[in-house]
GUBALO-469196 format. One record per residue (C-alpha): residue number from 1; x, y, z. Coordinates in steps of 0.5 Angstrom, whole numbers, padded with zeros to 4 digits. Example, Ala and Ser with C-alpha at 12.3 -4.5 7.8 and 13.67 -1.06 7.14 Angstrom:
residues 2
{marke=1, X=0025, Y=-0009, Z=0016}
{marke=2, X=0027, Y=-0002, Z=0014}
end
This chain:
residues 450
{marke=1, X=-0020, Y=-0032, Z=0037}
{marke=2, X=-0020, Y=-0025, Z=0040}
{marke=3, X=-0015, Y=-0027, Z=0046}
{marke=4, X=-0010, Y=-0030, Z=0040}
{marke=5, X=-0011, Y=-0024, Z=0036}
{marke=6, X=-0010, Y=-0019, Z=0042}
{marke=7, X=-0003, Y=-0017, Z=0043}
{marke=8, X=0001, Y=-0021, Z=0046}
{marke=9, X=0005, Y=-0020, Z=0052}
{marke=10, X=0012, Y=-0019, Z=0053}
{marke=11, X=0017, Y=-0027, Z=0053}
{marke=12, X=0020, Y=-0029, Z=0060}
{marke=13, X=0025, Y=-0033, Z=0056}
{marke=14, X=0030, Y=-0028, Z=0055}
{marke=15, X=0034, Y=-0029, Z=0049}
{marke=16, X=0043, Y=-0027, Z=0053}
{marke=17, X=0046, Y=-0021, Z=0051}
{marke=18, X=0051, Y=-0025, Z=0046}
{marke=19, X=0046, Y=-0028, Z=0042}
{marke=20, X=0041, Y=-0022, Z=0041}
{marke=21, X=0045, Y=-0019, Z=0035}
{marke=22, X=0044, Y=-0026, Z=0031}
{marke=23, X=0037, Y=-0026, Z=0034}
{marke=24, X=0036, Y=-0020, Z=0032}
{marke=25, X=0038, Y=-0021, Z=0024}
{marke=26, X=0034, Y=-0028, Z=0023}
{marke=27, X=0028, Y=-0025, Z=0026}
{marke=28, X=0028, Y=-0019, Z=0022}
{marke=29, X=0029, Y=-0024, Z=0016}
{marke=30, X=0023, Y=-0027, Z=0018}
{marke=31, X=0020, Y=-0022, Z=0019}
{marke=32, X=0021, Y=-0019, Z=0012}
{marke=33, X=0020, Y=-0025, Z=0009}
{marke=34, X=0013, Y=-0025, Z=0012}
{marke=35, X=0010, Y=-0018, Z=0011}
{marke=36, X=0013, Y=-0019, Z=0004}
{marke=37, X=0010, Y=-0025, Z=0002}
{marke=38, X=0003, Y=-0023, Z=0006}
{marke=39, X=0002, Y=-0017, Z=0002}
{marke=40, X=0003, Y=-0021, Z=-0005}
{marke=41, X=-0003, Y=-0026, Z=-0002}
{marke=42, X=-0007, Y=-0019, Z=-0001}
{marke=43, X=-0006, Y=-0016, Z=-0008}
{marke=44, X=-0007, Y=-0022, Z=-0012}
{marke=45, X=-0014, Y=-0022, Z=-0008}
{marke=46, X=-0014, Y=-0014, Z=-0009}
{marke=47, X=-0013, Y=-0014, Z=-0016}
{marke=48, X=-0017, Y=-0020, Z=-0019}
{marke=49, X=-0023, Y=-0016, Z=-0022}
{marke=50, X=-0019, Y=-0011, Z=-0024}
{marke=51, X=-0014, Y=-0015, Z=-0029}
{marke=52, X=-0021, Y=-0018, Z=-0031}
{marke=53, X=-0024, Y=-0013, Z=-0033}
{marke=54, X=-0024, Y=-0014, Z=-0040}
{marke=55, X=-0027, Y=-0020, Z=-0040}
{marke=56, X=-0032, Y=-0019, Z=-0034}
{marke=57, X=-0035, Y=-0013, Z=-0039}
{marke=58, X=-0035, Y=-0017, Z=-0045}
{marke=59, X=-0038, Y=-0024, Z=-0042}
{marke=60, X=-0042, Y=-0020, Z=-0036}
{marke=61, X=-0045, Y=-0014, Z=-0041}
{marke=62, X=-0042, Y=-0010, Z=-0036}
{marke=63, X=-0041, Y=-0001, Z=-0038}
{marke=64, X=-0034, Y=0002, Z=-0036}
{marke=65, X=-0038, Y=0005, Z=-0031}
{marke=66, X=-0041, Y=-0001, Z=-0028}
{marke=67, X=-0033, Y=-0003, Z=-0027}
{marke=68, X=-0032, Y=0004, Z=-0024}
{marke=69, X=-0037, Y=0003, Z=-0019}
{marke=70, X=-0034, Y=-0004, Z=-0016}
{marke=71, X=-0027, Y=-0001, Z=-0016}
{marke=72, X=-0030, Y=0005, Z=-0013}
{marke=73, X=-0033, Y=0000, Z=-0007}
{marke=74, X=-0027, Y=-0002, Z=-0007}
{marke=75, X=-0024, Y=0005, Z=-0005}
{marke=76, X=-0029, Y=0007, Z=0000}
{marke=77, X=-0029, Y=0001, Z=0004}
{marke=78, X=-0023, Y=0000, Z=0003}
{marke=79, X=-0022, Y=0008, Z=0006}
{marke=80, X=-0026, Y=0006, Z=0012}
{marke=81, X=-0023, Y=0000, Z=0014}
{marke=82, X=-0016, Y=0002, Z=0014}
{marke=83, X=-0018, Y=0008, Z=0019}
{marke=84, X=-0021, Y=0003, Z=0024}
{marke=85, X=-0017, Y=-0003, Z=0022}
{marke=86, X=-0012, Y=0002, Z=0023}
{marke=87, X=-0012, Y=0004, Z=0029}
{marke=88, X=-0014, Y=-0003, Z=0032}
{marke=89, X=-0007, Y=-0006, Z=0029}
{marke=90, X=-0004, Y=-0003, Z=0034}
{marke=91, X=-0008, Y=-0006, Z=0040}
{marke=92, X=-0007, Y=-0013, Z=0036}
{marke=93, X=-0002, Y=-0018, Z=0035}
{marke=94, X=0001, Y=-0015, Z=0028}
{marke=95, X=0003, Y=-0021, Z=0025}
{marke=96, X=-0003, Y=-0025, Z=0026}
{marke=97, X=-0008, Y=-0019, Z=0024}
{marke=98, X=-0004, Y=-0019, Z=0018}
{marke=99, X=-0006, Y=-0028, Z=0017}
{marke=100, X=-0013, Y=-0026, Z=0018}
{marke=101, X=-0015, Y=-0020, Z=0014}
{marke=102, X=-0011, Y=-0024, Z=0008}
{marke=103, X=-0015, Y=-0030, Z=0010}
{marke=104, X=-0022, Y=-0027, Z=0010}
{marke=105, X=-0021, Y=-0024, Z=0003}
{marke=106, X=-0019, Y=-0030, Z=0001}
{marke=107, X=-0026, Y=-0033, Z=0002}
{marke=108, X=-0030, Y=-0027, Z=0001}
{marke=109, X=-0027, Y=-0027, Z=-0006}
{marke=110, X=-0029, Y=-0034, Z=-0008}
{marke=111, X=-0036, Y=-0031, Z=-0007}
{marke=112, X=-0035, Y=-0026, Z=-0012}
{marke=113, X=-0032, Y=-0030, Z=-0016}
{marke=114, X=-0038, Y=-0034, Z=-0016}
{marke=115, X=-0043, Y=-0028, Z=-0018}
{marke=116, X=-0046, Y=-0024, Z=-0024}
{marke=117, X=-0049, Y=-0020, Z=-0020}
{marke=118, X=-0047, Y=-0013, Z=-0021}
{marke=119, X=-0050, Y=-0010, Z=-0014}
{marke=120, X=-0049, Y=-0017, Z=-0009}
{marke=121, X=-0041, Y=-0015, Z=-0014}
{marke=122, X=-0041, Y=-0008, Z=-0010}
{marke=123, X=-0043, Y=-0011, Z=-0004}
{marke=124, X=-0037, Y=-0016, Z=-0004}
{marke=125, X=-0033, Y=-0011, Z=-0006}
{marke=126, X=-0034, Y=-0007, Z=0000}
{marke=127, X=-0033, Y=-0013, Z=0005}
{marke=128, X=-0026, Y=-0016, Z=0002}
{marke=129, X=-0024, Y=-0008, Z=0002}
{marke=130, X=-0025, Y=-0008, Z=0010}
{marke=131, X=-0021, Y=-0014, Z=0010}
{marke=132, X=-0016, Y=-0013, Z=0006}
{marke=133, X=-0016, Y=-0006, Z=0011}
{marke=134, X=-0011, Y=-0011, Z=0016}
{marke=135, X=-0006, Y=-0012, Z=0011}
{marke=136, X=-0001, Y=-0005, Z=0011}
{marke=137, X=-0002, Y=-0003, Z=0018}
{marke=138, X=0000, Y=-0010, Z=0021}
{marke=139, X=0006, Y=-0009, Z=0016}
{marke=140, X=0008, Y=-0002, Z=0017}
{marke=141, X=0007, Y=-0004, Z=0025}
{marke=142, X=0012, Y=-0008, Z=0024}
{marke=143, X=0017, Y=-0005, Z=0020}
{marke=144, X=0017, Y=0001, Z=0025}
{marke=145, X=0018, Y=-0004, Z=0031}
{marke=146, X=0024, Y=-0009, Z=0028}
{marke=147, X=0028, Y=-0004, Z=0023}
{marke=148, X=0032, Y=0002, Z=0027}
{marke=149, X=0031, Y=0009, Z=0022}
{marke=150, X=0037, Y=0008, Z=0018}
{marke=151, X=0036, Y=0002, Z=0015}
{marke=152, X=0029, Y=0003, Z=0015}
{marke=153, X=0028, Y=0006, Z=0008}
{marke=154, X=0030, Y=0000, Z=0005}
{marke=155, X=0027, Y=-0005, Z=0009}
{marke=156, X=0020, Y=-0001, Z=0007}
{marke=157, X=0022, Y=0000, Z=0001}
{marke=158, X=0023, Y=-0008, Z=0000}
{marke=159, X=0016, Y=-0009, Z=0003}
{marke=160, X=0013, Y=-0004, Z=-0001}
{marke=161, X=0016, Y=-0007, Z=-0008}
{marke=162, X=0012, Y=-0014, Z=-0006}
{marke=163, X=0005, Y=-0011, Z=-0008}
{marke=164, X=0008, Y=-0010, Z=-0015}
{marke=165, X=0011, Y=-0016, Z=-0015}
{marke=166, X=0004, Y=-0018, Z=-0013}
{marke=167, X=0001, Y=-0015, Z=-0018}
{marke=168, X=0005, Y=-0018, Z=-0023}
{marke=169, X=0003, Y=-0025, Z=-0020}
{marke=170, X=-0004, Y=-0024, Z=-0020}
{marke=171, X=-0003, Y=-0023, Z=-0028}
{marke=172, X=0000, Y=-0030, Z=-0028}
{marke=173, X=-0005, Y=-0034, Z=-0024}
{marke=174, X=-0009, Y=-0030, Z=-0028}
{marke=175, X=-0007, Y=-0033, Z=-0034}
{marke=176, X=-0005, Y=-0039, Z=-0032}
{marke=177, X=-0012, Y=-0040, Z=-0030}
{marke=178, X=-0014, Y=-0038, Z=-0037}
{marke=179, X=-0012, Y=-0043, Z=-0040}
{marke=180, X=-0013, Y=-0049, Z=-0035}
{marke=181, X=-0020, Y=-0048, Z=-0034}
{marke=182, X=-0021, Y=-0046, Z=-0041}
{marke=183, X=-0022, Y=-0039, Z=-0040}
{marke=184, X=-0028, Y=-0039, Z=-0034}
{marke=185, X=-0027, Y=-0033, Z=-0030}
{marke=186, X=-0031, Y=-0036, Z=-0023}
{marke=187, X=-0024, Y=-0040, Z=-0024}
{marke=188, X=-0019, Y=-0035, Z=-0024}
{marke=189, X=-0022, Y=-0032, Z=-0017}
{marke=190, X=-0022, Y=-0039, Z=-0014}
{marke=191, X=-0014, Y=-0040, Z=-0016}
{marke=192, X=-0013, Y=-0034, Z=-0013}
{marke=193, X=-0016, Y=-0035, Z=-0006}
{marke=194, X=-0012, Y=-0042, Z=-0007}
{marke=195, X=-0006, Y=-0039, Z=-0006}
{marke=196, X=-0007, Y=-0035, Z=0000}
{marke=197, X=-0009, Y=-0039, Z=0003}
{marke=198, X=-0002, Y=-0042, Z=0003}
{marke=199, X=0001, Y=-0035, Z=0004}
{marke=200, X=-0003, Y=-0035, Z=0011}
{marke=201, X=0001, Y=-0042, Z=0013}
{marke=202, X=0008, Y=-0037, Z=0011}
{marke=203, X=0005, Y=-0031, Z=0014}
{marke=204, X=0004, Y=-0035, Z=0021}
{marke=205, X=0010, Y=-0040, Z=0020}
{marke=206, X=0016, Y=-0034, Z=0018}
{marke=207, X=0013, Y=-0028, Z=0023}
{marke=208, X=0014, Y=-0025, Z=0030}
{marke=209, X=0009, Y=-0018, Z=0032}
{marke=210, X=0015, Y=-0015, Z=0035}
{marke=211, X=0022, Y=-0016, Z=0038}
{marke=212, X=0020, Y=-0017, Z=0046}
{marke=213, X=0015, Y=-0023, Z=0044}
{marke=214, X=0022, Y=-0027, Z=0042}
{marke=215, X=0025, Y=-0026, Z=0048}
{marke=216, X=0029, Y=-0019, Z=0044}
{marke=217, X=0029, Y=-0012, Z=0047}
{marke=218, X=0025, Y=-0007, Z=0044}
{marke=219, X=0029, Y=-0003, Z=0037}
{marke=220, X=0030, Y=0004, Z=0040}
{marke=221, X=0035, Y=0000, Z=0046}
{marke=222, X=0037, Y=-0005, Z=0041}
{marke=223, X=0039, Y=0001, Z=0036}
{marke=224, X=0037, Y=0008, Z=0040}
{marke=225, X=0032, Y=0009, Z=0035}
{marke=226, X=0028, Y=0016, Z=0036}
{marke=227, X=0021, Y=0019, Z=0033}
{marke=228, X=0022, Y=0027, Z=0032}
{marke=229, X=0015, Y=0030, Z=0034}
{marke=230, X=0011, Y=0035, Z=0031}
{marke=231, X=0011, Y=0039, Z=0037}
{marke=232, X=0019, Y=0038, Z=0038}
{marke=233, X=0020, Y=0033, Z=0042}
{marke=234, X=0023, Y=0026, Z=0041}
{marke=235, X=0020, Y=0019, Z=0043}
{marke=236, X=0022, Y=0012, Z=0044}
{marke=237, X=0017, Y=0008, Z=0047}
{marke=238, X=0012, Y=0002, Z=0043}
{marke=239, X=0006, Y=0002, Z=0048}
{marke=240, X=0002, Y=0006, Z=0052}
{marke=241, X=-0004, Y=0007, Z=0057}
{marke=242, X=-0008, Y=0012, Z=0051}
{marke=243, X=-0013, Y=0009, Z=0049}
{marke=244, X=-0015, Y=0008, Z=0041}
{marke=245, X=-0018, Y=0014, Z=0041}
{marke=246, X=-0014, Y=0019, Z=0046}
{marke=247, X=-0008, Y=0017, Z=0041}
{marke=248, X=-0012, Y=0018, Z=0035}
{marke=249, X=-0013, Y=0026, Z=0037}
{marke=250, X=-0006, Y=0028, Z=0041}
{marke=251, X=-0002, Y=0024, Z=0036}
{marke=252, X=-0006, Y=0024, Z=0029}
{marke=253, X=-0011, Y=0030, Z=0029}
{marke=254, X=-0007, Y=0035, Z=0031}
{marke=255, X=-0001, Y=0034, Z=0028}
{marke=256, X=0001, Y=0038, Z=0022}
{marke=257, X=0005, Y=0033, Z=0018}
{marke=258, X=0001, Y=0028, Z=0019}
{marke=259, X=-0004, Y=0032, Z=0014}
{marke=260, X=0001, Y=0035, Z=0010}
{marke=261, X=0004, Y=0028, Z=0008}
{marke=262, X=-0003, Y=0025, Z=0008}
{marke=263, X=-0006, Y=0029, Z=0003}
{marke=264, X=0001, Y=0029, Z=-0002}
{marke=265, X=-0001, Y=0020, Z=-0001}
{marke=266, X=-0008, Y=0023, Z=-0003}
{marke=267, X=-0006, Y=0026, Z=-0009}
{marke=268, X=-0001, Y=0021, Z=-0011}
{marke=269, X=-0007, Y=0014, Z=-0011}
{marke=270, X=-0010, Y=0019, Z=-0015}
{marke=271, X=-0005, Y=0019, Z=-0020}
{marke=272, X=-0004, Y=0012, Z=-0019}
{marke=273, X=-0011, Y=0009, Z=-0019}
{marke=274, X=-0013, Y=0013, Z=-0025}
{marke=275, X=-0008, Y=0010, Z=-0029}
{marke=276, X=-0007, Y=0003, Z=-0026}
{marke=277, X=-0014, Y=0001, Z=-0026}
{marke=278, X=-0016, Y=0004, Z=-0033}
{marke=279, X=-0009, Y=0002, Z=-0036}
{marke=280, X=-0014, Y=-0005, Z=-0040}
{marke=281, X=-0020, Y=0000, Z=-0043}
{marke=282, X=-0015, Y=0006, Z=-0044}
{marke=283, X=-0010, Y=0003, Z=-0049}
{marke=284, X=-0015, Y=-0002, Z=-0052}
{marke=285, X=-0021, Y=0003, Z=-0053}
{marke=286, X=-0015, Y=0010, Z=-0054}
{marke=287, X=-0008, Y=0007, Z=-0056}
{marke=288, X=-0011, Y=0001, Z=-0061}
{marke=289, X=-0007, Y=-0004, Z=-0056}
{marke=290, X=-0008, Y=-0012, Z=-0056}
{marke=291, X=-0013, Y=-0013, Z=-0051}
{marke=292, X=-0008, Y=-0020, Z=-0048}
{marke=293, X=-0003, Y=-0015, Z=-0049}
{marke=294, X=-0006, Y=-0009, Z=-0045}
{marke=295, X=-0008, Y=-0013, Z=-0040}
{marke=296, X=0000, Y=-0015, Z=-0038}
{marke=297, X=0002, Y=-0010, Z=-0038}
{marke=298, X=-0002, Y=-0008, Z=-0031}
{marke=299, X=0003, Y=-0014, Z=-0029}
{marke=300, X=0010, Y=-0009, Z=-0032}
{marke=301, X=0008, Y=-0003, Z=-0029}
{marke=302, X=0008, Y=-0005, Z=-0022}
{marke=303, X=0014, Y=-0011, Z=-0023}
{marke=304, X=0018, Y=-0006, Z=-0027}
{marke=305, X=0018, Y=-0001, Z=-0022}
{marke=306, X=0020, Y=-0006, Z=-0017}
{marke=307, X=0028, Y=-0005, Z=-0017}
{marke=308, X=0028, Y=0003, Z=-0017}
{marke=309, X=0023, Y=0003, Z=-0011}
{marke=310, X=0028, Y=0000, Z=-0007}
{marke=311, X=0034, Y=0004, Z=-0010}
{marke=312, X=0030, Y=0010, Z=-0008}
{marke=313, X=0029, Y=0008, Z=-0001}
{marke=314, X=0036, Y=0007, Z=0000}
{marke=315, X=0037, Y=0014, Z=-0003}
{marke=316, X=0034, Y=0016, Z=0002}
{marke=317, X=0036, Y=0013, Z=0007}
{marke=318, X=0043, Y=0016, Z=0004}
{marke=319, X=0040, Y=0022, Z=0005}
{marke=320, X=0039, Y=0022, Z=0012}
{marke=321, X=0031, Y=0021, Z=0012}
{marke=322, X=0030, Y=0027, Z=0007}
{marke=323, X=0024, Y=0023, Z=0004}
{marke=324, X=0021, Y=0030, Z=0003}
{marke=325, X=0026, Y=0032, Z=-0002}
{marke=326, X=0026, Y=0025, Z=-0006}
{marke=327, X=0020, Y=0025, Z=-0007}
{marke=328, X=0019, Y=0031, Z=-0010}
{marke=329, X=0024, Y=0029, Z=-0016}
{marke=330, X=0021, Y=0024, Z=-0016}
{marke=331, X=0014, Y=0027, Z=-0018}
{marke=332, X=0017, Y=0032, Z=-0023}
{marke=333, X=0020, Y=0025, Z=-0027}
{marke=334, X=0013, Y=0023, Z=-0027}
{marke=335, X=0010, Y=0029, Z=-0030}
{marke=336, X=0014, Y=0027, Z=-0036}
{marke=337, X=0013, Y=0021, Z=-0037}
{marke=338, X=0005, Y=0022, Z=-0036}
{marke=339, X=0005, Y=0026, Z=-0041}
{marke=340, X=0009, Y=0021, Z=-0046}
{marke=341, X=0004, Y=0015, Z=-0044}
{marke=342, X=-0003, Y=0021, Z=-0045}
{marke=343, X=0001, Y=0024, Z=-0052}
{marke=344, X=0004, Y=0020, Z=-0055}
{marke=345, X=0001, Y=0014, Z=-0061}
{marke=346, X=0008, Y=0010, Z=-0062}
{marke=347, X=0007, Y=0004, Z=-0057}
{marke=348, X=0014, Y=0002, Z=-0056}
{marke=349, X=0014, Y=0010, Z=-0052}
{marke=350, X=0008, Y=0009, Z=-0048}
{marke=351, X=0011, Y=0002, Z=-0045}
{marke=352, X=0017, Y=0004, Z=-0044}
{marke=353, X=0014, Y=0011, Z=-0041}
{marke=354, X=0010, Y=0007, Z=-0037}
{marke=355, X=0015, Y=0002, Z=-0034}
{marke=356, X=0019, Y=0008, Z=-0031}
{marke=357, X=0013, Y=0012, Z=-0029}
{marke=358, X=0011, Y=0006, Z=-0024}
{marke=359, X=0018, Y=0007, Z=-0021}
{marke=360, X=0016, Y=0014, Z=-0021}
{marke=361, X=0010, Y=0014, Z=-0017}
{marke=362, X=0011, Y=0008, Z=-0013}
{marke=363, X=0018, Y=0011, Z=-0010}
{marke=364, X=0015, Y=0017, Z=-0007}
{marke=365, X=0009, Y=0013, Z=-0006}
{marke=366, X=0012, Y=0008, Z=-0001}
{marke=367, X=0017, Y=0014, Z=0002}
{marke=368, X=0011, Y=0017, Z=0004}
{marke=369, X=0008, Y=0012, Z=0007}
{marke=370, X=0014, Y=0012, Z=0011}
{marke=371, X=0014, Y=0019, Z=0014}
{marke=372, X=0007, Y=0018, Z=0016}
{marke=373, X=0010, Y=0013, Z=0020}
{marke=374, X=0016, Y=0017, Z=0023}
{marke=375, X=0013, Y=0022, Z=0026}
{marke=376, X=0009, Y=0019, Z=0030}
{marke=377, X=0011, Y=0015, Z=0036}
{marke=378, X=0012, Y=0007, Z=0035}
{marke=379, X=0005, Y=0006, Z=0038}
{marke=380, X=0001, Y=0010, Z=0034}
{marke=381, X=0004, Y=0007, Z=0028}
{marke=382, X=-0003, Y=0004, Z=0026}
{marke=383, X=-0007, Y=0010, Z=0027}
{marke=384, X=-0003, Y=0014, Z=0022}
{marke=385, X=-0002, Y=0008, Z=0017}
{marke=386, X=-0010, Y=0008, Z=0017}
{marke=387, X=-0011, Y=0016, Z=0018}
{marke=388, X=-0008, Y=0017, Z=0011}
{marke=389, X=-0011, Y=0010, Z=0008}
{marke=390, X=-0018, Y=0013, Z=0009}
{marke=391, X=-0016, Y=0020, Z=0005}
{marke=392, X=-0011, Y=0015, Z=0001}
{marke=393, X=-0018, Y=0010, Z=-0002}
{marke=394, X=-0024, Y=0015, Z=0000}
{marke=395, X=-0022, Y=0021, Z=-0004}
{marke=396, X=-0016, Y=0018, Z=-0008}
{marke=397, X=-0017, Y=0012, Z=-0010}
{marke=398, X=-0025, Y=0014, Z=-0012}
{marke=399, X=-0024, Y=0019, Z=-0015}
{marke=400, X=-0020, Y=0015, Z=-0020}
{marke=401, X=-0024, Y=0010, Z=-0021}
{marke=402, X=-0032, Y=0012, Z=-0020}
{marke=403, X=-0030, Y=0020, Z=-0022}
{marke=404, X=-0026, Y=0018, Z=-0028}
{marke=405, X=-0031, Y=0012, Z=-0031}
{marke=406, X=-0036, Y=0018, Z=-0031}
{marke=407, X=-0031, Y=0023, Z=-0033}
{marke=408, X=-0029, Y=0019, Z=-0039}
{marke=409, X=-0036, Y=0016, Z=-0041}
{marke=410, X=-0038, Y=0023, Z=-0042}
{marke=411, X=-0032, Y=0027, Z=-0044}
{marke=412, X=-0027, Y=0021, Z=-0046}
{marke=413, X=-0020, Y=0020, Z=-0044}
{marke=414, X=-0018, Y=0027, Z=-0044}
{marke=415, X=-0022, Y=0029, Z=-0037}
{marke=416, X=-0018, Y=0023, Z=-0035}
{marke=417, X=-0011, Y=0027, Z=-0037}
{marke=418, X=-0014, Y=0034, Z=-0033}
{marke=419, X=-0016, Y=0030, Z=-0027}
{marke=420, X=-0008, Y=0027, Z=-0027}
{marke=421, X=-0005, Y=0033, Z=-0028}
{marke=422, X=-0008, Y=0037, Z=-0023}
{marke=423, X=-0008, Y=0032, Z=-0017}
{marke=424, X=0000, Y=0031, Z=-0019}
{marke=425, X=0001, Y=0039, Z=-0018}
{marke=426, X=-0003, Y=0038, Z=-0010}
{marke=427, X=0002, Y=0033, Z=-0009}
{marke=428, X=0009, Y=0037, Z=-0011}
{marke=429, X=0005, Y=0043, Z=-0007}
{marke=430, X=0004, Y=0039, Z=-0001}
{marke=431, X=0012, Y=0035, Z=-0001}
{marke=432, X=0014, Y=0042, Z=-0001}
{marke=433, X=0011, Y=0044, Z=0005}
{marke=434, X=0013, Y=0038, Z=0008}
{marke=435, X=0021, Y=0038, Z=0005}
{marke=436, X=0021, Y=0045, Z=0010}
{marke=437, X=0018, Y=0041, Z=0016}
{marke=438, X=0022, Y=0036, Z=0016}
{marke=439, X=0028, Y=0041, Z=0017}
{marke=440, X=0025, Y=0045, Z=0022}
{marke=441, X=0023, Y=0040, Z=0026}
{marke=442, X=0029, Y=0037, Z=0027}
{marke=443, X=0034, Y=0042, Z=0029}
{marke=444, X=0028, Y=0044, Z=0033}
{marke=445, X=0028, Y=0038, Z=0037}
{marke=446, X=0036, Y=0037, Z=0038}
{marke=447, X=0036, Y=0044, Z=0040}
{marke=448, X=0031, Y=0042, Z=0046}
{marke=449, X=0034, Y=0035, Z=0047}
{marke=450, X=0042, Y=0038, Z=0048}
end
């Protein structure tokens, strides 16, 4: 197993030079394909318990507090994995970690939806967070070595959008479960680890770690794909002697974009989580919405969002990768609808506000997960995809779901409106910085590099 998981060296059968470009666009395709449709997998195991928690608290007799502490081992486990699981990405087989991390949570969930215990649920929780670690950094690898920067914003933006069409998904087979099983929780969990399961077979099937695996030649000579590094300098390459530990330092630790970009992700799931994970128990309890109906619109928040995420990205792609800069419009949008969605009582206002706030936060989520990426070489990809998960899910998503469960249990929902606001300030502070950064960087490296 740990041979089959490891990268795998380069083809001897190379593809001929009149074919490459064909090769190329049909491996891409499978490529996408693959990252997409794995990532739904991942979030339809993800987003289980939080869909159910309604009927969880009413059947199980559990508090909003109890729901907030499984969400939030979730979170912390999640945070660790995706710092370890990120930086051994970039070691293994992207592909196939990617089929493993979706085929360990698949059966770690049917576990959890086998019990009502709440501490063996936390337990769970935390083990499904670690293989569900695998998942973006495998993804994100794979991204950056099969698409050049030009087209690199659509490309991840489209992956991006499959875990809101994921989402969406996982409120269907929730559903569907519902009402073939005539109601039985246990039952929704084990329909959502059947369809992973089949997702892993596509996974395997549609996939390829990176091009020199197929007989293709790397991107960055396919395409002259470059990396503008925080010191000036530019890089090309995908592979190294480093180990995961000397990359993590030079490449990670020591590179100030990489914290600015990390800490406005950070605040971002703060906003994301803190209103994704309560939008059931908020709108019933605060709002006066229909439980059925609330619970589907966890579904329209991240489907919605799907078409603009993608637009955006191409945006700026447009914009010749001002990611920054976007993103910053984007998070000013946001504050107006979260307002809307916190003020107002006309239901019709705070669904329509709702859906365009998932464009809104998923938009620059997703380019910032793209500029992690980008001012790193190819080869610490993983590294960075998990650097930013770890603050992303122990700060982010935590503060979100435990701080906010507590917050609002004691205070009510207006300590949850304080907390969003605050984090969406940081993260506009910190895109600023970034913004100037990213200008600075490049005009610095062409200068060198003439």
């Amino acid at each position: 197993m740990l041979n089959w998981i490891l990268k795998q060296p380069p083809s001897k059968k190379l593809v001929p030079k009149d074919k490459i470009a064909s090769s190329y666009k049909w491996h891409q395709l499978g490529v996408l394909l693959a990252t997409c449709i794995g990532y739904i997998g991942y979030y339809i195991i993800r987003l289980i318990f939080t869909t159910e928690q309604t009927d969880i608290m009413k059947v199980y007799h559990f508090t909003t507090a109890d729901i907030g502490l499984v969400l939030s081992c979730f979170g912390i486990g999640y945070g660790f994995a995706k710092l370890f699981m990120g930086a051994l990405a970039d070691k293994c087989d992207s592909n196939r970690y990617l089929m493993l991390g979706l085929l360990l949570s698949a059966i770690l969930n049917i576990f959890l939806g086998s019990t009502r215990n709440l501490y063996l649920m936390m337990f769970l929780m935390f083990l499904i967070a670690v293989t569900q670690g695998m998942g973006a950094a495998a993804c994100q690898r794979m991204i950056q070595l099969w698409w050049g920067k030009r087209r690199r914003g659509t490309i991840y933006s489209i992956w991006s959008s499959a875990h809101n069409a994921g989402s969406f998904i996982c409120v269907a087979i929730v559903q569907l479960a519902t009402f073939l099983f005539a109601g039985s929780i246990s039952a929704v969990f084990y329909t959502a680890s059947a369809v992973s399961f089949a997702i892993c077979i596509l996974i395997l099937v549609l996939g390829a770690d990176r091009p020199q695996v197929v007989g293709l030649p790397d991107i960055s000579t396919y395409t002259g794909d470059k990396v503008y590094l925080d010191n000036g300098k530019v890089s090309t390459t995908d592979s190294t002697d480093l180990s995961i530990w000397q990359i993590f330092v030079k490449y990670i630790l020591k590179n100030k974009l990489v914290w600015a970009v990390t800490l406005t992700s950070m605040s971002l799931y703060l906003v994301r989580y803190g209103i994704q994970s309560w939008i059931p128990s908020y709108l019933v309890q605060n709002k006066g919405f229909d439980a059925s109906f609330a619970k589907w619109l966890i579904g329209i928040f991240e489907l919605a969002s799907v078409p603009g995420v993608i637009i955006i990205g191409a945006i700026s792609d447009a914009l010749k990768g001002r990611r920054a800069l976007v993103s910053i419009v984007c998070v000013i949008g946001m504050l107006i609808c979260l307002t809307i969605y916190f003020f107002s009582s006309n239901h019709t206002m705070i669904v329509v506000a709702l859906m365009i706030m998932g464009n809104l936060i998923y938009a620059p989520l997703t380019l910032v997960g793209l500029m992690v990426n980008e001012v790193v070489p190819k080869f610490a990809v993983g590294s960075s995809t998990g650097f930013m998960g770890f603050f992303q899910y122990i700060f982010g998503e935590t503060l979100a779901t435990a701080l906010i469960g507590i917050l609002v249990n004691k205070y009510g929902w207006i300590a949850s409106n304080t907390v969003l606001y605050v984090a969406s300030g940081f993260a506009i502070v910190f895109l600023i910085y970034t913004a100037i950064s990213e200008v600075k960087l490049q005009k610095e490296a062409k200068t060198k590099n003439k």
